[in-house]
N, C-alpha and C positions, 0 to 999 in steps of 0.2 A: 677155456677162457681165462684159468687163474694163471696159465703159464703164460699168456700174452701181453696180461699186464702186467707180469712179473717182467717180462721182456721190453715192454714198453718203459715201464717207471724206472728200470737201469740207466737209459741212457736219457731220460731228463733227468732221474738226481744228478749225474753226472755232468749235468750244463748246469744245472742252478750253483752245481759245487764252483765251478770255472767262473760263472759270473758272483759268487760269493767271495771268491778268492780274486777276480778281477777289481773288485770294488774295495777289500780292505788295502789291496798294493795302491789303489786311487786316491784311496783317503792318506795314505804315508807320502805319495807323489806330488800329487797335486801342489802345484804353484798357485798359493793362494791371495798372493799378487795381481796374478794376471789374471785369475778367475774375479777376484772382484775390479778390472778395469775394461773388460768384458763387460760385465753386467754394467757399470755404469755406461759404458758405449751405448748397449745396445736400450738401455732406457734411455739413453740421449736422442739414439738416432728414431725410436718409435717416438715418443712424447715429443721433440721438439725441446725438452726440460734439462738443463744441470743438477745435476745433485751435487747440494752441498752438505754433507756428512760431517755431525758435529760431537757425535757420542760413537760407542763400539760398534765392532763390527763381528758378525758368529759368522762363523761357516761350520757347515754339518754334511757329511756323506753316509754316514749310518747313524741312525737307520732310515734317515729322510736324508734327502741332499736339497740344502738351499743355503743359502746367505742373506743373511739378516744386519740393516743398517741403523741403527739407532738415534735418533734426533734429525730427521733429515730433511732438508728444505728443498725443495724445485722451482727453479722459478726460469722465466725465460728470456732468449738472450736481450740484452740492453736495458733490462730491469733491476733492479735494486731490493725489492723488498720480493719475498716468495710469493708466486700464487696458490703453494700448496705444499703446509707444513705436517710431517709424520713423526708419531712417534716413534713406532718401527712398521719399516718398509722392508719383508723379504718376499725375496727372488727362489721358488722352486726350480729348480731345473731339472733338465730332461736326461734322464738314466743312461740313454746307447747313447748317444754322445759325449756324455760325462765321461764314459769307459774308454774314447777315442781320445780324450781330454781335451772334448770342443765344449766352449760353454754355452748353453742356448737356453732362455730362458721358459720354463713351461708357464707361466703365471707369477701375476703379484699378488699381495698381500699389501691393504695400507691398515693400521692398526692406529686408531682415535688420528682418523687425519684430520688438517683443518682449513679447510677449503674455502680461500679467498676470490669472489667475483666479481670484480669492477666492472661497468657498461660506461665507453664514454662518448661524450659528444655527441661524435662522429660517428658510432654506430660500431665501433670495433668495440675490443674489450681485453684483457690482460690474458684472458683464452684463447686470444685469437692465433699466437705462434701453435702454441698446441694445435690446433685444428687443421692449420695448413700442412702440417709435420706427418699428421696422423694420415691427412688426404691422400699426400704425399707420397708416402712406402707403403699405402696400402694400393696403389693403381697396379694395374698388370704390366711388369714388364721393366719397375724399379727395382733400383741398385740395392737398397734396403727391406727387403720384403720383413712384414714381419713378422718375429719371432716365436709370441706369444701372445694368447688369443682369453687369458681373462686376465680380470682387476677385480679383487674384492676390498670392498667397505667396508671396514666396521667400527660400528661407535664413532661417525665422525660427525663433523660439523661443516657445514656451509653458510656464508655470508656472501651476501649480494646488496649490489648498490649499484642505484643508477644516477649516474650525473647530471642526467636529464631533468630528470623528475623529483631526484632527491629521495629516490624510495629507498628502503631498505630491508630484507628479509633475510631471516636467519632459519635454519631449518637445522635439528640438533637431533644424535642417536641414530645416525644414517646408519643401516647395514642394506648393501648393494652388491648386487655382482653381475656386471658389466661384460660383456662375454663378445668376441667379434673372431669366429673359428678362420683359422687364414686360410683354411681349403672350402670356405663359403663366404659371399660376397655381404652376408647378412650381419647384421649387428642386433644384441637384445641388452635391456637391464632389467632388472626385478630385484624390489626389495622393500624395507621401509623404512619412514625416518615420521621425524616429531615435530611439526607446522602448529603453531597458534596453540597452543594445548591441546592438539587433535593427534591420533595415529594415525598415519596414511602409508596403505599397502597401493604400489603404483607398479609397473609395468610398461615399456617403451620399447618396440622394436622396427627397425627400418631393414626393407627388405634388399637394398641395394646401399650398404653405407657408405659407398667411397662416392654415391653419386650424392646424397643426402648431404656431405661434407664439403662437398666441391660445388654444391649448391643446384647440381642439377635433379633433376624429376625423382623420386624413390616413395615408393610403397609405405603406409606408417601403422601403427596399430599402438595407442595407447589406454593405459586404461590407471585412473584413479580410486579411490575407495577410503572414504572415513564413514565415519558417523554421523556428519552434518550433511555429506553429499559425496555423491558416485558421479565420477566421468568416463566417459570413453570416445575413442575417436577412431575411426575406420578408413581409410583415405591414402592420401597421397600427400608429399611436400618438397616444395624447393626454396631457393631462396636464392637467389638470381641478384635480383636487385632490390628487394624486401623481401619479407617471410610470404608464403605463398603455401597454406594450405585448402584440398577439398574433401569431402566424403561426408560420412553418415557418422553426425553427433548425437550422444544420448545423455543427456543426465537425469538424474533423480535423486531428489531431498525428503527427507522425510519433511521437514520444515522449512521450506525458502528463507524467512526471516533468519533461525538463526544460523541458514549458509551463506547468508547474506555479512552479519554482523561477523563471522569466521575469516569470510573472507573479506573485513576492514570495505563493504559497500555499503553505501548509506540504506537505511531501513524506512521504507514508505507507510507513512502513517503510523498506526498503531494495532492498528485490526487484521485478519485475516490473514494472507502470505504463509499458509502451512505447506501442505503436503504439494508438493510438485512432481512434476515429469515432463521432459521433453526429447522428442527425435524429431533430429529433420537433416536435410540437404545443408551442409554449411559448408561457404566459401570464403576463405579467411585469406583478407590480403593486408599484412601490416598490421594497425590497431584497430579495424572494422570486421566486420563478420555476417554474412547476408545468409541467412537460412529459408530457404525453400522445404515446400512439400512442413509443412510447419503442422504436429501434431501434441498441441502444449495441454498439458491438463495443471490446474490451480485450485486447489480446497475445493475439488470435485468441480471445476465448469472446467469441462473439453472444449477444443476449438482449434482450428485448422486455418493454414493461412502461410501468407509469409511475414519475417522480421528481419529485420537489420540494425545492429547494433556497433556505435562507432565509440572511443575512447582516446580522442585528439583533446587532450588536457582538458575536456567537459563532456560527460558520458552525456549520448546521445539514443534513444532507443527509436524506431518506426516500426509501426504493425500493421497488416489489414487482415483480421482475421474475421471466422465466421465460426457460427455456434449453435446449435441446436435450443439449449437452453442455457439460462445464466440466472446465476443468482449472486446478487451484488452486498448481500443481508453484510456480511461478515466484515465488510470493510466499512462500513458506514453503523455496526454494531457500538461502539463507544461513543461516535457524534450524537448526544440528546441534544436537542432545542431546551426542553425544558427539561429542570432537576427532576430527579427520580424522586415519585412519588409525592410530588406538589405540581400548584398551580404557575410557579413562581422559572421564569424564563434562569438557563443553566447560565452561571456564572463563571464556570471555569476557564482556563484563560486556552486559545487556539494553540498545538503545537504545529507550526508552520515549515519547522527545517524542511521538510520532505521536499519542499516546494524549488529550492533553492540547488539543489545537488544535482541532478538531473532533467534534461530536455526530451520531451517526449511529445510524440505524433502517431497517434495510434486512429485507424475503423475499425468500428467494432460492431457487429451486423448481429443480432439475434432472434430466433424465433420465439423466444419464452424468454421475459427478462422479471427477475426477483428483484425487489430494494425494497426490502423491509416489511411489510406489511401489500406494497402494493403490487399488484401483479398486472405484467406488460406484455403485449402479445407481441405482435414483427417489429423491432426496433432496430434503426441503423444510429449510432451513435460518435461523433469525433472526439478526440481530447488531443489537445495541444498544450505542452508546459513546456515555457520556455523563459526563461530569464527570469523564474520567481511567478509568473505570471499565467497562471492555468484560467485555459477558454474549452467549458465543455458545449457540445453543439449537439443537440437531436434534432435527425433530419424529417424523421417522424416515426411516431411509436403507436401502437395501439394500446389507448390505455383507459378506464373508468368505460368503457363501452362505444368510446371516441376516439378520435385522435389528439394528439399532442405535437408540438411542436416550439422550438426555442432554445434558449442559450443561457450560459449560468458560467459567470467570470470570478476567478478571486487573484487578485493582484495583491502581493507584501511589500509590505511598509514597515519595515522592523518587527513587532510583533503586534503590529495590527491588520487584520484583512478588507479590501477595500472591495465588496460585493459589489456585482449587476447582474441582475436576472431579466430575463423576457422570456416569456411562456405564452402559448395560446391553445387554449384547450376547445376543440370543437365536437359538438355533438356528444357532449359528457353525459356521465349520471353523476347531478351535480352532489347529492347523499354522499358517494363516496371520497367525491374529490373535493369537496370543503370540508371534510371531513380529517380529512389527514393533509391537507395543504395550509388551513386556517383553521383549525379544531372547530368547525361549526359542524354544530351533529342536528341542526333544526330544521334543514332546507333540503328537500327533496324535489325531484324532478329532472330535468334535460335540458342539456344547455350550452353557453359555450361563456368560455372566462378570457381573459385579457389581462396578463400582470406585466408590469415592467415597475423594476426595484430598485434601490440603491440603498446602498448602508456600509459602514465605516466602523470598526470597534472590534477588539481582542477578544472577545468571547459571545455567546448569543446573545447574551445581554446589553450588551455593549452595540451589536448590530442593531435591535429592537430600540434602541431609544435616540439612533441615527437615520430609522428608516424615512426614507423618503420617493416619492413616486405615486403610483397611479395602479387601481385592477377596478375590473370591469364585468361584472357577471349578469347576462340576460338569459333568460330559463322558461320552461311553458309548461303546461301540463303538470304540476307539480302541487306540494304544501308544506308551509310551513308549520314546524309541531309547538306545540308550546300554550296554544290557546287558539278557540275557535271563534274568529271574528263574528261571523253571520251570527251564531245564540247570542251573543255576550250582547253585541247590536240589541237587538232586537227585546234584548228582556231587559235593557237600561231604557231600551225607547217606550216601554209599558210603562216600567217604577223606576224612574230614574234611582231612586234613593233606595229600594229594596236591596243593593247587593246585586254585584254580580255574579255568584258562589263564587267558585274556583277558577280565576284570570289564568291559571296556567296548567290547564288538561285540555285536551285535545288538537284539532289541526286547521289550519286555514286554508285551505283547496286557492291555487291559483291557474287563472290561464296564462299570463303573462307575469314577468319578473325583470326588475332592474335593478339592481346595484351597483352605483361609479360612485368610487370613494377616491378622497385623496391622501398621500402620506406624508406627513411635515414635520421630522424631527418624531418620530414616534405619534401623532396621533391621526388616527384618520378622522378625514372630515366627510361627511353624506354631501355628493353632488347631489344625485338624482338615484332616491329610491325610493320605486313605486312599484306596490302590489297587484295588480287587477286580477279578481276572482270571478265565479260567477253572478256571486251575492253582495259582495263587499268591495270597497277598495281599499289600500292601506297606502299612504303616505311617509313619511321617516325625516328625519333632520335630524341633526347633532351630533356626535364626536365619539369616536370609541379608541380607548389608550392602549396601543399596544405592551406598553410594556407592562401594564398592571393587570390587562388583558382585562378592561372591564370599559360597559357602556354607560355615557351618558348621552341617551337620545329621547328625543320626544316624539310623536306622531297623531294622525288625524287616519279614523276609522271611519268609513262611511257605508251605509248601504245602497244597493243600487235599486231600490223600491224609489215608489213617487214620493214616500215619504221625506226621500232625503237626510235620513236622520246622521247627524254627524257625530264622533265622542273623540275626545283628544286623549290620547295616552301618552304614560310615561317608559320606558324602556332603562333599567337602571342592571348595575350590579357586573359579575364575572362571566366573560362568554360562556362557559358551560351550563352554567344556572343562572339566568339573567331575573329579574323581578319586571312585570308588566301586570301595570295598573293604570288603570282610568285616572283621567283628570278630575278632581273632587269638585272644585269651583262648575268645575261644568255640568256637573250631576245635580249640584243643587240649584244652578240657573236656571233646568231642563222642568225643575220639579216646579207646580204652580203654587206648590205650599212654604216653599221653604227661600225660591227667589228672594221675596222683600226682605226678608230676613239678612240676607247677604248683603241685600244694600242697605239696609237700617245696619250694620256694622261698619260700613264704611262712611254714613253718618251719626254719628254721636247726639247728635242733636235730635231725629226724626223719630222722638216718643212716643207723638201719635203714630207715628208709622208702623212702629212696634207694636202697638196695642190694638192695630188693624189684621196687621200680621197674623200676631193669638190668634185673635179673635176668629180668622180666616180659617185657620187650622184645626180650631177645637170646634169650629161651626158653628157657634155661639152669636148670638145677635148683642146689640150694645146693649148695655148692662147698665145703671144707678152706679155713679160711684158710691162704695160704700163708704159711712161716717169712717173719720181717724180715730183709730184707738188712740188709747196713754200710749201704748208703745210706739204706733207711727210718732205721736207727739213728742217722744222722748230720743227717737232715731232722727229728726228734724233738728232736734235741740242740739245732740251731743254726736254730729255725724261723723268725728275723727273717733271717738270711744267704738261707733257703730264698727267701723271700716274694721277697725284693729280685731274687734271680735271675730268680724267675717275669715 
């Protein structure tokens, strides 16, 4: 075996000697003239591009063979300014041909290039010779095949502008390498560069480039990768007569919001928009993009459907998706009504941009729906925003044990929101939905509500003292808590004057329930509101402020005994903790001892009436006046001295 490769490694040292000694007579021979009008040839006839060479020029055959151009502009013919300036650009060549003294390029090198991209008008762009060039000598069966099958990047820079739109993107610290092998019809790139203060590792390869360039059918596979967000695209693409992509998109953000604000798109609301994912079927023609088989997930609600997303100079979104469960907590997490930790309506001012950037038409179907505290069983939901002007529409929901049904509008006005609600809740449990609709935590039972709203102002508070409109609550079976009509009745109609202990423990049982209020400028006014229980009935009138969130009403308690006994109340103070008391005037009219009393105050004159009055009360029969002392005598005399003592 030792003697074979002894015999063997004879006769290649012996070739490596021949092609060592071929190459240094290469390097003394070589017409380094024509070696460099070669390579600019042959970079002419691939790119489509001139070189204009404005610094030196190296040539090297040992122990690398290339040539290297320094300062050097390309730009294409009938242009003026480059579309792609270097600072050096070498040309590696190819070894057995170098020794035949053919120049053929094996690869470029561009070294901190600076890469200019104009889009005009018209839909071409200062790239566009380039790409017909490249079409060109790469078809089967051209004059110019080509020669060399990479380009690499490094450290460079790209700028892009579109005349259309005015945009502008700069992308800096590009290292790429660009790869199209001339014994395969495939083209790839890979590399990364530096976007918006992000790193992004990207990936492009078409499996047919000269048809991908010529604008007919080819295979695609791209793939992005930062830290705000991952793209990839699986598919196919032409471009005929606009851009023309299909296949299977995926992305995923750890945080939508800030892949949103990365990528300069307007940021919705303030709440929620974290963690994302989506794949689906997308067919992309132009600035539109229609995705089927649609599986999106958002700060954990999954949902399935399709979308379609358009971007003709106002981003336009449509969805009809479906959901198992949803919870809506996180986006409506920052909206309080009322300031945290008071009674007192939130005054902070509405942020509205969101409303104004984007046109959206979304259905949104779910079996379990979350907002907040309240829980929704099947709800089918629309939202339409269009021109500033968001119309949300539930078509019906299961919700407080009922259903629901209605609409909920907010139209901008600069930085005022102009609300319209209508809702209709049927067959509720009314405990929980006054409860969290109108903070009334006093009325329990079943029932159904009626609101239709209107209000106008930059923050909640501002809405609350514009409200205007009309609701409507009838209820059965139920009670209200706060104080028990039937005892309180009943043991004023014994001792009017005893006291009624405690006006506010326990509950008033009803069969029926009515309340039509109206809203005018922030106050409601009582149409018709009437209690009917089994024992009692209750009555109501007068005004409750929303903005102060406090009552002042009056009412009439009755029993439904033969007695008929009636007690007028008062209903004062803040919806949560309201004060209810009996009318006093009426407690002392009720009483047989204390009546004339009340009307001997309202005569000043009626002394005897007064001294009948006593007399009534202590039980005493008429009495001798007794003689005047000195001191009455002296209180008669000196009645200013008297008073002033008292």
């Amino acid at each position: 075996m030792a003697q074979g490769m002894k015999r063997l490694g004879t006769p290649i040292a012996a070739l490596l000697g021949v092609v060592l000694i071929a190459l240094i007579a290469t390097s003394w021979l070589i017409n380094r003239d024509a070696l460099r009008k070669a390579v600019e040839a042959q970079i002419r006839d691939v790119t489509g591009l001139e070189l204009n060479v404005a610094g030196s020029i190296d040539i090297s055959v040992l122990p690398a063979s290339y040539i290297s151009f320094h300062d050097v502009g390309l730009k294409g013919g009938g242009t003026t300014d480059p579309a792609l300036h270097v600072d050096v650009l070498t040309a590696n060549l190819r070894l057995l041909p170098l020794l035949l003294q053919r120049f053929e390029i094996a690869d470029l090198t561009l070294l901190r290039p600076r890469i200019h991209v104009s889009l005009k008008p018209d839909g071409e762009s200062n790239w566009t010779p380039f790409i017909q060039t490249i079409a060109r000598t790469m078809k089967p069966g051209a004059d110019n095949q080509v020669s060399f099958s990479e380009i690499r990047i490094q450290d460079g820079v790209l700028n892009y502008e579109d005349a259309i739109t005015h945009a502008t993107e700069k992308f800096e610290d590009i290292d790429l390498s660009l790869a199209w092998p001339s014994i395969s019809r495939s083209f790839a790139a890979t590399g990364q560069f530096d976007w918006r203060g992000e790193r992004v590792d990207g990936s492009i390869s078409f499996s047919d480039f000269v048809a991908a360039l010529s604008g007919d059918r080819s295979g695609l596979k791209a793939r992005i990768a930062s830290a705000p967000l991952k793209l990839a695209f699986d598919g196919s693409v032409a471009n005929r007569t606009s851009p023309m992509m299909e296949g299977t998109l995926t992305i995923d953000s750890p945080s939508l919001r800030n892949a949103l604000r990365w990528t300069g798109q307007p940021q919705p609301g303030s709440g929620g928009f974290g963690r994302f994912a989506l794949k689906a079927r997308a067919n992309v023609v132009g600035a539109s993009i229609a995705l089927t088989n649609v599986n999106v997930e958002l700060d954990g609600n999954a949902a399935e459907g399709v979308m379609t997303y358009a971007n003709n100079g106002r981003q336009t979104l449509q969805a009809t998706l479906a959901a198992d469960a949803l919870d809506f907590t996180p986006y409506i997490s920052t909206f309080r009504l009322l300031a945290s930790g008071a009674r007192d309506w939130n005054r902070q001012l509405f942020d509205l941009n969101g409303l104004s950037t984007t046109d959206l038409d979304m259905r949104l179907s779910a079996a379990r729906l979350t907002v907040g505290p309240t829980k929704l069983g099947r709800t089918a939901i629309g939202a339409n925003l269009r021109n500033g002007a968001l119309a949300l529409s539930v078509g019906e929901a299961q919700v407080y044990g009922g259903i629901a049904k209605g609409s909920f509008g907010i139209a901008r006005s600069d930085s005022v929101a102009d609300i319209k609600a209508q809702f209709q809740f049927t067959d509720v449990d009314l405990q929980a939905c006054a409860t969290e609709l109108f903070g009334l935590n006093k009325l329990s039972g079943r029932g159904n509500i009626n609101v239709s709203l209107l209000a106008s102002g930059s923050s909640p508070f501002g809405l609350v003292q514009s409200l205007d409109g009309s609701a409507k609550i009838t209820g059965h079976d139920g009670a209200i808590s706060g104080f028990n009509a039937e005892q309180l009745l009943k043991r004023l109609e014994r001792r009017p004057l005893s006291g009624g202990g405690n006006f506010r423990s326990g509950s008033t049982p009803y069969d029926n329930l009515t309340i039509a209020v109206k809203f005018s400028d922030g106050i409601a006014t009582a149409e018709d509101i009437r209690v009917e229980g089994p024992a009692a009935k209750i009555t109501l009138t007068g005004t409750a402020s929303v903005p102060t969130r406090e009552y002042d009403m009056k009412g009439v308690a009755s029993l439904n005994s033969t007695s008929g006994f009636e007690l007028p109340f008062v209903v004062q103070g803040p919806w949560d903790d309201p004060l209810i008391f009996p009318d006093p005037e009426s407690l002392i009219r009720r009483s047989p001892a204390s009546a004339p009393l009340l009307d001997m105050l309202k005569d000043r004159k009626g002394s005897d009436a007064v001294r009948s009055a006593i007399e009534r009360i202590t039980g005493a029969g008429k009495r001798p006046a007794p003689a005047e002392s000195p001191t009455a005598e002296n209180a008669k005399e000196n009645p200013k001295d008297n008073a002033k003592s008292n």
